[in-house]
VEXDREN-414925 format. One record per residue (C-alpha): y, x, z; residue number from 0. Coordinates in Angstrom, 1 decimal, m for minus. Layout:
yy,xx,zz,num
Y,X,Z,NUM;
...
! end
This chain:
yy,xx,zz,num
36.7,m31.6,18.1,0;
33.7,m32.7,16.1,1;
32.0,m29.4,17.5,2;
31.3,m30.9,20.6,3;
30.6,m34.1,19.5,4;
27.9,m33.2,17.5,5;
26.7,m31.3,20.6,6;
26.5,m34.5,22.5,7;
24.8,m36.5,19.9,8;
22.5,m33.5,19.8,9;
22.0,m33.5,23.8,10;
22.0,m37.2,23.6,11;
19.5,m37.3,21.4,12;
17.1,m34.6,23.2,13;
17.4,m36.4,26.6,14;
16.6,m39.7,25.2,15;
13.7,m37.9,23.6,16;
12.8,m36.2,26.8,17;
12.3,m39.2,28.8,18;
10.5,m40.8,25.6,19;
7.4,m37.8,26.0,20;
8.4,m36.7,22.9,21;
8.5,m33.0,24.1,22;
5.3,m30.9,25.4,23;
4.3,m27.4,25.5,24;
4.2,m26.6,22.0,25;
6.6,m29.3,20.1,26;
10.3,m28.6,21.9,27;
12.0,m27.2,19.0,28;
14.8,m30.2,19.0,29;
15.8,m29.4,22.7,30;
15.6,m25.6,22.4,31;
17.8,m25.9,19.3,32;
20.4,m28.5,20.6,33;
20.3,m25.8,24.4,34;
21.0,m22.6,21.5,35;
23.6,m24.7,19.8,36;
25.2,m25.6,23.0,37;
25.5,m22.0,24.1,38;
26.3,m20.6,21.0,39;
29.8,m23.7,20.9,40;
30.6,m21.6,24.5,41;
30.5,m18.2,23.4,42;
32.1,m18.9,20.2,43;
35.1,m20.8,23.0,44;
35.0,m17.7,25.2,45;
35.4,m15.2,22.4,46;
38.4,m17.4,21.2,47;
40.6,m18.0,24.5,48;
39.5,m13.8,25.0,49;
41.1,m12.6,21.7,50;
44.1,m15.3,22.0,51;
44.6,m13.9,25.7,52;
44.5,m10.3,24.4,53;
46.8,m10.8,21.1,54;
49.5,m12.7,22.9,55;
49.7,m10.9,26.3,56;
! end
């Protein structure tokens, strides 16, 4: 769905600005946001299949 795409762009988009030196020790807010976004897409996904597992078991 457009969950994940919009993750990709956002990875995309961090990696290209990795390798660009656009990250150092105290600008890295894109790449810690697109990593907490990431995560976040994969907990909401494991809460899901949990609770559809549970309600039609």
């Amino acid at each position: 769905g457009a969950h994940v795409c919009v993750g990709v762009v956002f990875i995309t988009i961090s990696t290209i600005r990795l390798y660009l030196n656009h990250y150092n020790n105290n600008h890295h807010l894109g790449l810690e946001l697109a990593a907490w976004y990431w995560h976040f897409v994969d907990v909401v996904w494991l809460f899901l299949y949990l609770t559809l597992y549970w309600w039609l078991s």
